[in-house]
KOLFI-984109 format. One record per residue: residue in one letter; x, y, z of N, C-alpha, C in turn; chain; residue number from 1. Coordinates in pm, 1 decimal, padded with zeros to 6 digits. Example, Ala and Ser with C-alpha at 12.3 -4.5 7.8 and 13.67 -1.06 7.14 Angstrom:
<aa A, nX 01319.0, nY -00569.0, nZ 00780.0, caX 01230.0, caY -00450.0, caZ 00780.0, cX 01320.0, cY -00330.0, cZ 00780.0, ch A, i 1>
<aa S, nX 01285.0, nY -00225.0, nZ 00708.0, caX 01367.0, caY -00106.0, caZ 00714.0, cX 01290.0, cY 00003.0, cZ 00787.0, ch A, i 2>
This chain:
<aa X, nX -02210.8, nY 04857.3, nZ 08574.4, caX -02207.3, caY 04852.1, caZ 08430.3, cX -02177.6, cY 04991.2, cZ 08376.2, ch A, i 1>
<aa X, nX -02043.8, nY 04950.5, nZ 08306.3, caX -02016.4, caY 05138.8, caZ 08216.4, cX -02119.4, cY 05175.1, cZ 08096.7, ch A, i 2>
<aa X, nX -02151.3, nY 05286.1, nZ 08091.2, caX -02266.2, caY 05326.5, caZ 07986.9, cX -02175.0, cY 05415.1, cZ 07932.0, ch A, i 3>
<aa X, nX -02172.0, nY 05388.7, nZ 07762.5, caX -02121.9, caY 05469.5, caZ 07647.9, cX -02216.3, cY 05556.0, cZ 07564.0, ch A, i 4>
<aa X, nX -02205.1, nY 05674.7, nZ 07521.5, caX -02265.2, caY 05689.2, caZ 07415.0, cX -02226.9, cY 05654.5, cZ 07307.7, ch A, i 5>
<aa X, nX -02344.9, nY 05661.1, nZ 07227.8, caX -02344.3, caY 05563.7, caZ 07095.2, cX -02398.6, cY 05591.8, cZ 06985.6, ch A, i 6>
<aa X, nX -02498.5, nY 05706.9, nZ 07031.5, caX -02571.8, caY 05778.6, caZ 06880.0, cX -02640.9, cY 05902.7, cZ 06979.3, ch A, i 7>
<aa X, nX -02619.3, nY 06012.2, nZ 06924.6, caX -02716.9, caY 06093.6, caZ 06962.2, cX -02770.2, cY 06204.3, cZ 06863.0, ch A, i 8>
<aa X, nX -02904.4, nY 06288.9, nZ 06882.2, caX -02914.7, caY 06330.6, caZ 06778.8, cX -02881.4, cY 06479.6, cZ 06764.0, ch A, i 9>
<aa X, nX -02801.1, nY 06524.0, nZ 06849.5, caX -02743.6, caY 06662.5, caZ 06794.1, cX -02617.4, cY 06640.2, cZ 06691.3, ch A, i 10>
<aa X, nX -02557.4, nY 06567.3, nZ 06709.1, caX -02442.7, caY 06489.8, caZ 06614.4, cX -02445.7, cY 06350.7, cZ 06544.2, ch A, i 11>
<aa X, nX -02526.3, nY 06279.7, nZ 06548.0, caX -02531.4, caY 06134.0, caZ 06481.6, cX -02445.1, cY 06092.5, cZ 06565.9, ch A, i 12>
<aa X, nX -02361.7, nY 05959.1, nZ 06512.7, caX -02301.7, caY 05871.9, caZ 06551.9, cX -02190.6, cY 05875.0, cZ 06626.6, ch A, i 13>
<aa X, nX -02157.1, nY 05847.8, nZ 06741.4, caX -02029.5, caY 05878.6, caZ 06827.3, cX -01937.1, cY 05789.1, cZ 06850.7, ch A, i 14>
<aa X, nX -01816.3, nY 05808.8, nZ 06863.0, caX -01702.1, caY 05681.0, caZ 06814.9, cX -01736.7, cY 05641.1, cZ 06996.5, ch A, i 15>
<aa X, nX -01707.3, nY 05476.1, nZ 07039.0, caX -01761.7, caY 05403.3, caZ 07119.9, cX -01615.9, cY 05430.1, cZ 07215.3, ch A, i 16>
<aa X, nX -01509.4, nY 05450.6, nZ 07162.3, caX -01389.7, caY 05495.9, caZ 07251.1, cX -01362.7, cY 05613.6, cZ 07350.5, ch A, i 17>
<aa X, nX -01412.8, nY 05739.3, nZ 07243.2, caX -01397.5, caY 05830.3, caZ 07332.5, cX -01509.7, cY 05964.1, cZ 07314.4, ch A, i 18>
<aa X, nX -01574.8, nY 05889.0, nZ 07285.0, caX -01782.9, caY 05932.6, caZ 07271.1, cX -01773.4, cY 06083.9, cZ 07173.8, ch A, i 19>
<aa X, nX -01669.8, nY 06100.3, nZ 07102.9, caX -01686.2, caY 06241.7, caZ 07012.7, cX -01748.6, cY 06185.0, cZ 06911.3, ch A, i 20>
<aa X, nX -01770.4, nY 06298.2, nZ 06806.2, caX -01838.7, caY 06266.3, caZ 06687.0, cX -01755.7, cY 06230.6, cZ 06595.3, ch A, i 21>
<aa X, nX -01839.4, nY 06128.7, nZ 06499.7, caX -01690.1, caY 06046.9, caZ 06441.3, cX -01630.0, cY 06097.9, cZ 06338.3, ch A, i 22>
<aa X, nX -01665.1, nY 06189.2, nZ 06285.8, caX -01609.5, caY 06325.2, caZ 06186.1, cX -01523.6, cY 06395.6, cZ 06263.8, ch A, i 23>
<aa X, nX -01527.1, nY 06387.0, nZ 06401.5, caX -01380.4, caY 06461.1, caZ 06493.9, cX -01327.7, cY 06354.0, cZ 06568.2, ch A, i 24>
<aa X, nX -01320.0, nY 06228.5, nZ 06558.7, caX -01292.6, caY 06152.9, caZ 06684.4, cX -01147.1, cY 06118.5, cZ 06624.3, ch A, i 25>
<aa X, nX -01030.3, nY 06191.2, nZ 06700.6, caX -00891.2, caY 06114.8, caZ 06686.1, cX -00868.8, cY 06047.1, cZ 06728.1, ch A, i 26>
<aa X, nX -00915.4, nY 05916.2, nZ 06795.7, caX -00845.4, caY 05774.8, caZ 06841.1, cX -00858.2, cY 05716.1, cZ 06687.0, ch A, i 27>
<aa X, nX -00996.6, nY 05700.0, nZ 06619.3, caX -00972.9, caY 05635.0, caZ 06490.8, cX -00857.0, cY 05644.1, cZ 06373.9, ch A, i 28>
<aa X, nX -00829.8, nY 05816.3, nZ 06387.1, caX -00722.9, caY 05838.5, caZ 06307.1, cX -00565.8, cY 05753.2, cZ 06322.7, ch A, i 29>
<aa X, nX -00518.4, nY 05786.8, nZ 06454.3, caX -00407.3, caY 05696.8, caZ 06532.6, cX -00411.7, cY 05600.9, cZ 06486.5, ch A, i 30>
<aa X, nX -00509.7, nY 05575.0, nZ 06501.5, caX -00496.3, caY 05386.6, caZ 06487.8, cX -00447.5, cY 05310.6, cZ 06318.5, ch A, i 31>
<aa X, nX -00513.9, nY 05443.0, nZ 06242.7, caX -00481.9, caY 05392.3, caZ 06139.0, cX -00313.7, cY 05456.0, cZ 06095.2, ch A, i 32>
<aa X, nX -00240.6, nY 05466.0, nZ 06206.4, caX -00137.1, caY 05546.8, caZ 06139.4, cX -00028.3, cY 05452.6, cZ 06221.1, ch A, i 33>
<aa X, nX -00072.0, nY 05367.1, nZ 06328.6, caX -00003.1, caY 05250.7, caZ 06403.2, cX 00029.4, cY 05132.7, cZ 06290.0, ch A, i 34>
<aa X, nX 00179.9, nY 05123.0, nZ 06326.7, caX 00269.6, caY 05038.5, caZ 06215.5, cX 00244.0, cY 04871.8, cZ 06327.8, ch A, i 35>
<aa X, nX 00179.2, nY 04759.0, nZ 06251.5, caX 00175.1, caY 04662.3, caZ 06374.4, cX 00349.3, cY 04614.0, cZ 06380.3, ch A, i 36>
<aa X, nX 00341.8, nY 04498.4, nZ 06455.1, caX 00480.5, caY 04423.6, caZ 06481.8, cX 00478.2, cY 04328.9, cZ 06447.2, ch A, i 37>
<aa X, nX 00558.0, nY 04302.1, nZ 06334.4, caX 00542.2, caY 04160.8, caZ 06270.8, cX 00690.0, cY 04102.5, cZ 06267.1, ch A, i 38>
<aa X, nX 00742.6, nY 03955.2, nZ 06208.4, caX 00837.7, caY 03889.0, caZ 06204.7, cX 00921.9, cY 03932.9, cZ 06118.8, ch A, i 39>
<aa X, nX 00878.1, nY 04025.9, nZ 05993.4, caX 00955.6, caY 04082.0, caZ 05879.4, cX 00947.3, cY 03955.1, cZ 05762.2, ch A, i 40>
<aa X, nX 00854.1, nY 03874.4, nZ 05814.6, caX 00831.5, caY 03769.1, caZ 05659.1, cX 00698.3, cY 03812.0, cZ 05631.6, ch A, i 41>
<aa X, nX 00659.5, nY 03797.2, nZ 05486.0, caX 00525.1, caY 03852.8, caZ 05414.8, cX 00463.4, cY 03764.7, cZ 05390.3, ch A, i 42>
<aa X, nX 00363.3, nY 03665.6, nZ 05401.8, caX 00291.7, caY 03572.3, caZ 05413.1, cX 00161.3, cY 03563.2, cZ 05298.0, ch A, i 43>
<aa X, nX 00155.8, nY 03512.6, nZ 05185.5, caX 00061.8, caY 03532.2, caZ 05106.5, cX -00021.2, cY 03386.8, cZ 05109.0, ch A, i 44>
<aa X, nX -00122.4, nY 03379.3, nZ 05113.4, caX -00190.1, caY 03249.4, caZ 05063.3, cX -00344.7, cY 03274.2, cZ 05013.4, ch A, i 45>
<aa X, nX -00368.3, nY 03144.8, nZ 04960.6, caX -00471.8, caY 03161.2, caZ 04885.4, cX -00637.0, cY 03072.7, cZ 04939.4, ch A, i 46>
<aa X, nX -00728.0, nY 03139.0, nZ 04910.5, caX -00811.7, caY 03087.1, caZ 05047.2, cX -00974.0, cY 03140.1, cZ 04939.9, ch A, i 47>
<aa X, nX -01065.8, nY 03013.9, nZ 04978.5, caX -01180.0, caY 03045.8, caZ 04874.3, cX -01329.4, cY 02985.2, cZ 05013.9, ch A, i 48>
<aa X, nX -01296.0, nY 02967.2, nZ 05141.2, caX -01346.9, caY 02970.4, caZ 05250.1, cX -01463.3, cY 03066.7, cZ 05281.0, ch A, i 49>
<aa X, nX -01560.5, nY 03053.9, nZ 05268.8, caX -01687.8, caY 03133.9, caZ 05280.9, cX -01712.0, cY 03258.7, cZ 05185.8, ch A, i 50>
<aa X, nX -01662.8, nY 03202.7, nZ 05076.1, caX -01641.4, caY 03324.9, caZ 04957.8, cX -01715.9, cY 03211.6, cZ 04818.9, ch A, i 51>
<aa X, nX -01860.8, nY 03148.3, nZ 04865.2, caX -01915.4, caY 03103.2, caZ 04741.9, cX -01812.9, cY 03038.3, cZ 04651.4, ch A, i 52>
<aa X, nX -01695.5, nY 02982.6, nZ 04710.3, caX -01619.8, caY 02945.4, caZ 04560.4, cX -01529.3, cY 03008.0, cZ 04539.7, ch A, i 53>
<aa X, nX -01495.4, nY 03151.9, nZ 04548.2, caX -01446.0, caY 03249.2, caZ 04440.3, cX -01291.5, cY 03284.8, cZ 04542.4, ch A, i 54>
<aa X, nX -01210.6, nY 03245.4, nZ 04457.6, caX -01013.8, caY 03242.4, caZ 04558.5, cX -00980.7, cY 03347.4, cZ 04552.9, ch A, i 55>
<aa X, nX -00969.6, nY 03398.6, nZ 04664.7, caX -00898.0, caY 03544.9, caZ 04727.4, cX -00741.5, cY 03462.1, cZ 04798.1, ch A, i 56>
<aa X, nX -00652.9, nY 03596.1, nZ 04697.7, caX -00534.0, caY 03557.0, caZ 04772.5, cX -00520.8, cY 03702.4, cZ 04870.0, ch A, i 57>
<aa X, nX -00423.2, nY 03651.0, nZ 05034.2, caX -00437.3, caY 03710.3, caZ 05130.1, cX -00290.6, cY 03722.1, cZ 05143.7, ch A, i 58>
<aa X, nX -00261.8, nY 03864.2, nZ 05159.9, caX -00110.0, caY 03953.8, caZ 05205.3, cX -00155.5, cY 03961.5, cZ 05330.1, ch A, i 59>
<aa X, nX -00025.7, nY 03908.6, nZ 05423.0, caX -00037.6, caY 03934.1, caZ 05583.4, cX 00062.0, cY 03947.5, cZ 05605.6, ch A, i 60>
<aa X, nX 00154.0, nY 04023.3, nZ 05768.6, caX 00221.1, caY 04063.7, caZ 05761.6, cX 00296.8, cY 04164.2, cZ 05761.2, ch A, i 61>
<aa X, nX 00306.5, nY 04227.8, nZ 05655.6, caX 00312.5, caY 04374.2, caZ 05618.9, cX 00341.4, cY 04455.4, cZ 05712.2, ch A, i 62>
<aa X, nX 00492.4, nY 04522.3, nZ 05783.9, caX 00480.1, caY 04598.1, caZ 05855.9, cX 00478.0, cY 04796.5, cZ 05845.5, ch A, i 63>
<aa X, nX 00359.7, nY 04768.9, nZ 05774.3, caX 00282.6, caY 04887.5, caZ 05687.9, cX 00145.1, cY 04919.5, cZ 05773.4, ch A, i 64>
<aa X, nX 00125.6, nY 05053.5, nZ 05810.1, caX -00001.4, caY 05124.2, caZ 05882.0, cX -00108.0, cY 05110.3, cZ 05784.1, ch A, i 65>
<aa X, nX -00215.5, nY 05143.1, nZ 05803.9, caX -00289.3, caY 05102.0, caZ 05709.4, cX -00334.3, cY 05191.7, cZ 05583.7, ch A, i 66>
<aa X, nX -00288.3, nY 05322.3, nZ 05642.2, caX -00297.6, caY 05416.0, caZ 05521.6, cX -00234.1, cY 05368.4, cZ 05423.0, ch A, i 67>
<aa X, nX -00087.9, nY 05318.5, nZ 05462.4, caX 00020.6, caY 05256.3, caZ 05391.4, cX -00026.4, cY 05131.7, cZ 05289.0, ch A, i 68>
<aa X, nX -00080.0, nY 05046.1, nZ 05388.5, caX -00144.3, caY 04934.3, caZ 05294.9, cX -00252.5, cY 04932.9, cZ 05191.0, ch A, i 69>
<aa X, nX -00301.3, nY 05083.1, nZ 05292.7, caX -00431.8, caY 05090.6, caZ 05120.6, cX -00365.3, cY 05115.4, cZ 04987.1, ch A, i 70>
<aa X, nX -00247.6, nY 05279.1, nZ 05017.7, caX -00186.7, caY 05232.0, caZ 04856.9, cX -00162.7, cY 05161.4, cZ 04819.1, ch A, i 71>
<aa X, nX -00066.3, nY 05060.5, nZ 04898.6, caX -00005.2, caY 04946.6, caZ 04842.5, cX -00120.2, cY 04851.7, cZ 04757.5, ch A, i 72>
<aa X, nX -00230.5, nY 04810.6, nZ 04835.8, caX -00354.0, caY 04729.6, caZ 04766.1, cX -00370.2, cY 04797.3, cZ 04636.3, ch A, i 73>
<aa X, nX -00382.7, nY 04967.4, nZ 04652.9, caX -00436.3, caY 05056.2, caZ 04480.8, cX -00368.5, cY 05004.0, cZ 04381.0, ch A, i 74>
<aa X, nX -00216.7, nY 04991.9, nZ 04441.9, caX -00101.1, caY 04978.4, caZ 04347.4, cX -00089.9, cY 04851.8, cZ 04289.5, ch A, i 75>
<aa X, nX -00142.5, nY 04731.8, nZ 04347.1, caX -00085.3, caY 04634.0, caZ 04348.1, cX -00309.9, cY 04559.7, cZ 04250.3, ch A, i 76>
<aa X, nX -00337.0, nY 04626.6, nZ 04263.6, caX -00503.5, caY 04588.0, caZ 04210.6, cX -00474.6, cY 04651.8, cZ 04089.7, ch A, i 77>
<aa X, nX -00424.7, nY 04792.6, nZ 04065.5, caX -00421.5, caY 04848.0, caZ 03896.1, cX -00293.6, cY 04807.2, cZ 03866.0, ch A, i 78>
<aa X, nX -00232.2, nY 04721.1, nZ 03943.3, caX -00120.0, caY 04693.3, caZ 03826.2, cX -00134.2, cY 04560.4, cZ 03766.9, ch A, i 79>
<aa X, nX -00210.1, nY 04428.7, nZ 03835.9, caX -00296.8, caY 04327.7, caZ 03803.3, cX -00371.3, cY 04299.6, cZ 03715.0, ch A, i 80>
<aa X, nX -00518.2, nY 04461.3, nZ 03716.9, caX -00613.6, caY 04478.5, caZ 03658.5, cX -00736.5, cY 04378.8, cZ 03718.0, ch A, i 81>
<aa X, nX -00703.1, nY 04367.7, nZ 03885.8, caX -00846.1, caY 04302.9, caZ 03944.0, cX -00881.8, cY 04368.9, cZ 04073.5, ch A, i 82>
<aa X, nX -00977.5, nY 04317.0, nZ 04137.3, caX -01033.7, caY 04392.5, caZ 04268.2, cX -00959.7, cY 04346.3, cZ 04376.2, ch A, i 83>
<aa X, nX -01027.2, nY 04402.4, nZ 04484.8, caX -00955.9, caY 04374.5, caZ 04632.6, cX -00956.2, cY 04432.6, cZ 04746.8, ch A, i 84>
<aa X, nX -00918.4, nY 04431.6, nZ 04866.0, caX -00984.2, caY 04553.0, caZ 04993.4, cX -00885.8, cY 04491.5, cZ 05098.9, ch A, i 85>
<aa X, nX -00885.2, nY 04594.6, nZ 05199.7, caX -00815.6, caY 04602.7, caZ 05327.5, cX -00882.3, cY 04554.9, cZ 05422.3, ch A, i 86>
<aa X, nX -00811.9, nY 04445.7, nZ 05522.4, caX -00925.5, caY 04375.5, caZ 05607.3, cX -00871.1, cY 04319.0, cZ 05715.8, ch A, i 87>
<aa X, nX -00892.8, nY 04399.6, nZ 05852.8, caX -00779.2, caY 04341.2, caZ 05931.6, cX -00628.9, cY 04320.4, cZ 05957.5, ch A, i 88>
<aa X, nX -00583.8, nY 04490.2, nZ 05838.7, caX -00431.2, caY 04473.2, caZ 05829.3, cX -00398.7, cY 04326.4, cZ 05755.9, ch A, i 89>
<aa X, nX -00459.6, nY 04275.7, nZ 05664.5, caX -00449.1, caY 04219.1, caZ 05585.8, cX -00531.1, cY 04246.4, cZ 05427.3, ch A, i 90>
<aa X, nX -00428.1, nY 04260.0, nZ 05295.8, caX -00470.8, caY 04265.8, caZ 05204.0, cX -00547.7, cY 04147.3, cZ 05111.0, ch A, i 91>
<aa X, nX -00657.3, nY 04173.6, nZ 05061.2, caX -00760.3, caY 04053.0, caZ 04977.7, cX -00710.0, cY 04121.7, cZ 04822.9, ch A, i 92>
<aa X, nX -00719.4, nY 03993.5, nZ 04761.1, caX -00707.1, caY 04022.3, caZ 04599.6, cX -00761.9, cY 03924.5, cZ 04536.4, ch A, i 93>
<aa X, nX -00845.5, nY 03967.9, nZ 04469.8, caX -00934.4, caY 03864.8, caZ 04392.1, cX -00871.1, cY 03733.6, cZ 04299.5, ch A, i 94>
<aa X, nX -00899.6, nY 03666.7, nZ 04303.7, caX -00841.2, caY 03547.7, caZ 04231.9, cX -00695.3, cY 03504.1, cZ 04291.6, ch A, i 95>
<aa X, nX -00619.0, nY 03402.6, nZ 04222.9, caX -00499.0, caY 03340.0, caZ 04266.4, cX -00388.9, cY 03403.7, cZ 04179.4, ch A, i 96>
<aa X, nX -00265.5, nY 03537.1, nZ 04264.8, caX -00225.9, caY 03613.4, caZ 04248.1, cX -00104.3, cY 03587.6, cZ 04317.2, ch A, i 97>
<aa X, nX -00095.2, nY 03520.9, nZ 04397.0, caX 00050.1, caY 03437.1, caZ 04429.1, cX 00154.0, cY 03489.3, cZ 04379.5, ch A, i 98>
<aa X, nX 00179.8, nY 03412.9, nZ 04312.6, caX 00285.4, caY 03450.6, caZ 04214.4, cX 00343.6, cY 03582.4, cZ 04192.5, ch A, i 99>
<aa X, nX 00256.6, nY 03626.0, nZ 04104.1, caX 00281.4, caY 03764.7, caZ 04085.7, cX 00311.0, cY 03860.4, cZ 04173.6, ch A, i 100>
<aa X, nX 00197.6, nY 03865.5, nZ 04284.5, caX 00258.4, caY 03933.5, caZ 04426.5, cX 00365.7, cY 03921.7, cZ 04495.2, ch A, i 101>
<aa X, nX 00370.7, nY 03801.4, nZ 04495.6, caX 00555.8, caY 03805.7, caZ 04554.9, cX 00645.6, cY 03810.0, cZ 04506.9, ch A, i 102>
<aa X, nX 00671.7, nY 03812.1, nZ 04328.0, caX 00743.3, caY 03878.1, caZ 04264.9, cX 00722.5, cY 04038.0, cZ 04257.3, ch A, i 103>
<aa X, nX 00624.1, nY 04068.0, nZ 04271.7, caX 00575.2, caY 04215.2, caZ 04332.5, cX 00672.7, cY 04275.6, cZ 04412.0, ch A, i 104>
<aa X, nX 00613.0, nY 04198.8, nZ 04551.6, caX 00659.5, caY 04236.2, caZ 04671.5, cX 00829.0, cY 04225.4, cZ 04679.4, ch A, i 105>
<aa X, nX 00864.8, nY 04116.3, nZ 04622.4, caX 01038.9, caY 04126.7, caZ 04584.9, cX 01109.3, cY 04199.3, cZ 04581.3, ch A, i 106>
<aa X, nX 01045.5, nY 04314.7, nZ 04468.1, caX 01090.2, caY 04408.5, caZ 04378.5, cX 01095.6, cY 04526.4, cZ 04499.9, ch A, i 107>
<aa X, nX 00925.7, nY 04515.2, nZ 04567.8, caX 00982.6, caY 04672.8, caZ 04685.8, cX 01060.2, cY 04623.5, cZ 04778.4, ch A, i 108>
<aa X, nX 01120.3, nY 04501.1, nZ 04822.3, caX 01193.5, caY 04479.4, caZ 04947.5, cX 01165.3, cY 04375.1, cZ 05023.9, ch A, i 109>
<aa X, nX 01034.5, nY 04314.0, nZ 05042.0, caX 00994.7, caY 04255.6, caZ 05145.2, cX 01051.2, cY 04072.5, cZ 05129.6, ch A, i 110>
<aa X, nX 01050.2, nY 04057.6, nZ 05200.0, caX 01082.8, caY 03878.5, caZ 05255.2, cX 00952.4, cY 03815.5, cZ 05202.5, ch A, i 111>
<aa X, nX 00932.3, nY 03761.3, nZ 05139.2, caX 00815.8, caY 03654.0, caZ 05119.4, cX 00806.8, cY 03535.8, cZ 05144.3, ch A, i 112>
């Protein structure tokens, strides 16, 4: 059995990859700077599934890193005027936004 560190107390918390402290650990950084591989179609749907009720529409797809996708979410939440978050290389947006997003997304380029 491999043993990781995982918390210690001269540094707090240590990333589980490559046991540095997670205020220095560059595997996390990378990762968020990795563009995934997708089909080049943008996939939006709308989904109210363990969310009390309340319809989150979901951007998937996206062959955008995730730094990339957070602006895009900033941009695309204040230009709306609603909430939303990054989750799995997939974007959440509060309510049923359909529409609008993929006339959005139109406008920068993407296939919807």
């Amino acid at each position: 059995m491999e043993s990781r560190l995982v918390y210690t107390t001269s540094f707090g918390s240590a990333c589980p990859e490559c046991s540095q402290p997670i205020k220095k650990c560059a595997c996390r950084e990378n990762k968020k700077k990795v563009v995934p591989q997708t089909d080049g179609k943008v996939r939006l749907s709308y989904e109210t599934a363990g969310r009390k009720g309340k319809g989150v529409t979901l951007i998937a797809g996206l062959p955008l890193s995730e730094e990339k996708l957070l602006v895009l979410a900033k941009q695309l939440k204040s230009q709306f005027g609603i909430g939303g978050s990054v989750k799995d290389k997939t974007i959440e947006l509060q309510g049923d936004q359909r529409e609008k997003t993929a006339a959005e997304l139109r406008k920068l380029g993407y296939k919807v």
